[in-house]
LUMMARPA-224112 format. One record per residue (C-alpha): x, y, z; residue in one letter. Coordinates in pm, 1 decimal, decimal comma. Each point is the difference from the previous one (the first is absolute). Layout:
N
+----------+----------+----------+------+
|        u |        v |        w | resn |
+----------+----------+----------+------+
|        X |        Y |        Z |    a |
...
+----------+----------+----------+------+
! end
This chain:
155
+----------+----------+----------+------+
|        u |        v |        w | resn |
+----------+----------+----------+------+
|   6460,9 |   4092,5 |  -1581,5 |    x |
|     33,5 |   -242,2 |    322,5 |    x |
|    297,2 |    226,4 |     95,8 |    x |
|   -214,2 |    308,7 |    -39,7 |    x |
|   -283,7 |   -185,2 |    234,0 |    x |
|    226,5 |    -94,6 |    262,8 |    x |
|    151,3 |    340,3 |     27,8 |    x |
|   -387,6 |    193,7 |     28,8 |    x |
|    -80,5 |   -207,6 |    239,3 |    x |
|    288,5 |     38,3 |    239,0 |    x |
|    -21,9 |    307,4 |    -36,3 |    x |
|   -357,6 |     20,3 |    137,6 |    x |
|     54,5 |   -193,6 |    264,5 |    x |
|    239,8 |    200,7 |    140,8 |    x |
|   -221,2 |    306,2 |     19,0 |    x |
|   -225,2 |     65,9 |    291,2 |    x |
|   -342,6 |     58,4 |   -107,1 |    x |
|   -282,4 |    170,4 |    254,3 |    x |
|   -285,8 |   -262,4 |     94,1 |    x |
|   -323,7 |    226,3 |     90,0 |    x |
|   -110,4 |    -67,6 |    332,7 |    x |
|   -285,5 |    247,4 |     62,6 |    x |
|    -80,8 |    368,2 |     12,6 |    x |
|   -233,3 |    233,0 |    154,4 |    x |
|   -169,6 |    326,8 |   -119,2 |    x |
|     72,9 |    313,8 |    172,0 |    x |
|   -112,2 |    264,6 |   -213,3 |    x |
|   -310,8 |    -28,3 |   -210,7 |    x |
|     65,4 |    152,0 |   -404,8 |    x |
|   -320,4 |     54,2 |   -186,6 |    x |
|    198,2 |    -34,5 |   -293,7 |    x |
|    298,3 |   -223,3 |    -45,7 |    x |
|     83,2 |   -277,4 |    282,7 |    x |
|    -14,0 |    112,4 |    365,3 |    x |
|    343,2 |     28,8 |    178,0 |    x |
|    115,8 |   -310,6 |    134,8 |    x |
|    285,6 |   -112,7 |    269,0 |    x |
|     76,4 |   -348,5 |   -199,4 |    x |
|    208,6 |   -298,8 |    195,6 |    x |
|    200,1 |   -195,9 |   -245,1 |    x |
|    262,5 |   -301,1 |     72,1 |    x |
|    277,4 |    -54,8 |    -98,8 |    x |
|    237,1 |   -335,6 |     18,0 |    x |
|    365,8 |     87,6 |     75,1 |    x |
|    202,6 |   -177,5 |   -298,2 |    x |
|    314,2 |    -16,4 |    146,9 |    x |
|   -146,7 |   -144,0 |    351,6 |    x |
|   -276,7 |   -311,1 |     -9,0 |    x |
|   -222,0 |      6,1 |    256,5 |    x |
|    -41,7 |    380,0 |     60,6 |    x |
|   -272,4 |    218,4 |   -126,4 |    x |
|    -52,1 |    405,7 |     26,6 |    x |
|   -344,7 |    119,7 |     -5,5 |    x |
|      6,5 |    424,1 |    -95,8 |    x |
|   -291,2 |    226,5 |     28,1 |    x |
|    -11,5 |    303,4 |   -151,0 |    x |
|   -221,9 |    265,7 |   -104,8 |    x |
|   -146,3 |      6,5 |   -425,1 |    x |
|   -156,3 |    302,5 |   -128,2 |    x |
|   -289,7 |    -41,3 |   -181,3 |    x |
|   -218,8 |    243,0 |   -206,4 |    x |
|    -28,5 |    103,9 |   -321,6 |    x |
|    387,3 |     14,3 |    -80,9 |    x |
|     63,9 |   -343,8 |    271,1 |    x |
|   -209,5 |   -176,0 |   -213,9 |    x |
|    208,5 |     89,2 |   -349,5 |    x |
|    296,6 |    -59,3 |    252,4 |    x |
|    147,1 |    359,0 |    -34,6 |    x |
|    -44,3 |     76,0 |    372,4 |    x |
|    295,2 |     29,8 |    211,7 |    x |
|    -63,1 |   -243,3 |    330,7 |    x |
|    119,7 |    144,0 |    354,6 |    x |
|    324,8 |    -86,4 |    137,6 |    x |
|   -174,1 |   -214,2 |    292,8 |    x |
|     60,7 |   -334,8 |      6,5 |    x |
|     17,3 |   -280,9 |    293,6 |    x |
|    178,9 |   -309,1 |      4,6 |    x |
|    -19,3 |   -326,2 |    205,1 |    x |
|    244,0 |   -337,0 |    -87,5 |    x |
|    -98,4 |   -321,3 |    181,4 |    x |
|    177,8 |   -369,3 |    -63,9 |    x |
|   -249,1 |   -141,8 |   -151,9 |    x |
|    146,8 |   -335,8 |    -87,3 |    x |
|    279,8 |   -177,1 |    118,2 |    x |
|    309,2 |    248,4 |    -86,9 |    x |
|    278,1 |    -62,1 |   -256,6 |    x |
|    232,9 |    134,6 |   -202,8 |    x |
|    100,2 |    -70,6 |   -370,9 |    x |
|    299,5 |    170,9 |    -30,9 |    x |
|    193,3 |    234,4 |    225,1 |    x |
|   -151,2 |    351,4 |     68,8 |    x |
|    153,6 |    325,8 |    -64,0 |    x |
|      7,6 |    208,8 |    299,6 |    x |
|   -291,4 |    246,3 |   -167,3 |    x |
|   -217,6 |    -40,3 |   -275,5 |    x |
|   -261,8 |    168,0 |   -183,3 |    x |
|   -262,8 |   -308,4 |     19,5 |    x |
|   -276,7 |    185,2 |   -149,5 |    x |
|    -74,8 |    344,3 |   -223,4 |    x |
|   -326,1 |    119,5 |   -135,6 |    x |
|   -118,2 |    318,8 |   -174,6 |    x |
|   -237,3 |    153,0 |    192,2 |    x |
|    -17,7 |    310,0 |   -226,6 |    x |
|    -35,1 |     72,3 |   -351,5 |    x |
|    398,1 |     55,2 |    -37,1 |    x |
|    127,5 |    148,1 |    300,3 |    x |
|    -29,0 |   -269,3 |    317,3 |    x |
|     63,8 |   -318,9 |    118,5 |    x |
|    -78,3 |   -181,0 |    252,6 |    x |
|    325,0 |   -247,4 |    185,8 |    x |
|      9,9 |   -270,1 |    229,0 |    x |
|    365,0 |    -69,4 |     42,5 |    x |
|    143,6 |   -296,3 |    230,8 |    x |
|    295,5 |     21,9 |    275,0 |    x |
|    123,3 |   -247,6 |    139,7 |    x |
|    126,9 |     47,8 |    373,4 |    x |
|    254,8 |   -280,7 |     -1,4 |    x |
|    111,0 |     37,7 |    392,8 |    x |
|   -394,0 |    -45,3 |     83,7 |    x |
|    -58,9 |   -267,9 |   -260,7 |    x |
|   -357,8 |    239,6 |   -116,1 |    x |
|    -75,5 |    123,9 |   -280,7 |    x |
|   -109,3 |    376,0 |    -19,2 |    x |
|   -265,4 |    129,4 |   -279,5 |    x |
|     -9,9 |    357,2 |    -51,0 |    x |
|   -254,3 |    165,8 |   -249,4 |    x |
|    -20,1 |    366,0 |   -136,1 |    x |
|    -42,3 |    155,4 |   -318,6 |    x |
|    193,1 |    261,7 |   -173,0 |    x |
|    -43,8 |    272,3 |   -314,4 |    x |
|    247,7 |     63,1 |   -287,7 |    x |
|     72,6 |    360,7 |    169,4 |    x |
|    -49,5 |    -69,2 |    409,0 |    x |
|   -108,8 |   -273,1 |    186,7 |    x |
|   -239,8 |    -52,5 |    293,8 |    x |
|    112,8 |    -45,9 |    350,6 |    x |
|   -263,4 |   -189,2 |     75,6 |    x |
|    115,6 |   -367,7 |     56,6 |    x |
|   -150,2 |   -285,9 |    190,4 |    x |
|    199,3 |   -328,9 |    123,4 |    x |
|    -47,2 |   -373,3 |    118,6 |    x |
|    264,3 |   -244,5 |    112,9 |    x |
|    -31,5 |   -434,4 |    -23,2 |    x |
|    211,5 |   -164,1 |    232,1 |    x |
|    183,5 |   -361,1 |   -119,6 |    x |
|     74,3 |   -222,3 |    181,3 |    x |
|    312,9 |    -55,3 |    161,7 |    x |
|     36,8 |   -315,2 |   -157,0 |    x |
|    -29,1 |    130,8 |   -361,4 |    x |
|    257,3 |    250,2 |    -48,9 |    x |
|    -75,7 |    264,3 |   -256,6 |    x |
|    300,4 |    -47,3 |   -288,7 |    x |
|    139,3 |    289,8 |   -122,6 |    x |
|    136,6 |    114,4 |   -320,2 |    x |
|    351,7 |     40,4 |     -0,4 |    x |
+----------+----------+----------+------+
! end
């Protein structure tokens, strides 16, 4: 039973969880929610001290509200040091640090970390993709460390 504990709650503390931050109205529904561009952050779990904060648009409406609608591939992504930064365990050189349905069955949205070891930053690129084609649209941010803390990297 203790085992059993120990092993749920590892494993939610290694997975990244959205924080709601605000949102704004930008298309009033007389039925159903109004669509929304939400901002949500998110703690990077293999990196203390850095946070991403991603907007992105949510469809409201009748089927937003049952959570059938398919959100737009928009999104927008800013990572800031938000503590001071360190690092756990080495760092592969990319990793999916985040995933989230944003449709019914078909989409997700991904915030996946590279690391830049010759600059010593960390890049954050977010998009979302379908089971049959994906969306161009991307957005990126990049947090600089310190010389003096060099990024470790898997090898």
């Amino acid at each position: 039973m203790r085992r059993a504990v120990l092993a749920a709650a590892l494993l939610a503390a290694g997975t990244v969880s959205a924080e709601p931050v605000g949102e704004v109205d930008t298309v009033f529904k007389l039925i159903g929610p109004d669509h929304k561009i939400v901002v949500d952050a998110y703690d990077d779990p293999g990196v203390k001290g850095v946070t991403c904060y991603v907007s992105r648009a949510k469809t409201g409406g009748i089927k937003g509200g049952l959570g059938l609608a398919e959100d737009k591939s928009d999104a927008s992504i800013a990572c800031r040091q938000t503590g001071p930064i360190s690092f756990p365990k080495p760092l592969p050189q990319q990793e999916d640090m985040f995933s989230e349905r944003i449709s019914l069955v078909f989409k997700r949205l991904h915030v996946v970390r590279m690391v830049d070891a010759g600059r010593n930053t960390l890049v954050y690129l977010t998009y979302s993709d379908r089971v049959i084609e994906g969306s161009p649209q991307n957005a990126v941010t990049a947090v600089p460390v310190d010389r003096a803390t060099p990024i470790p990297l898997k090898r």
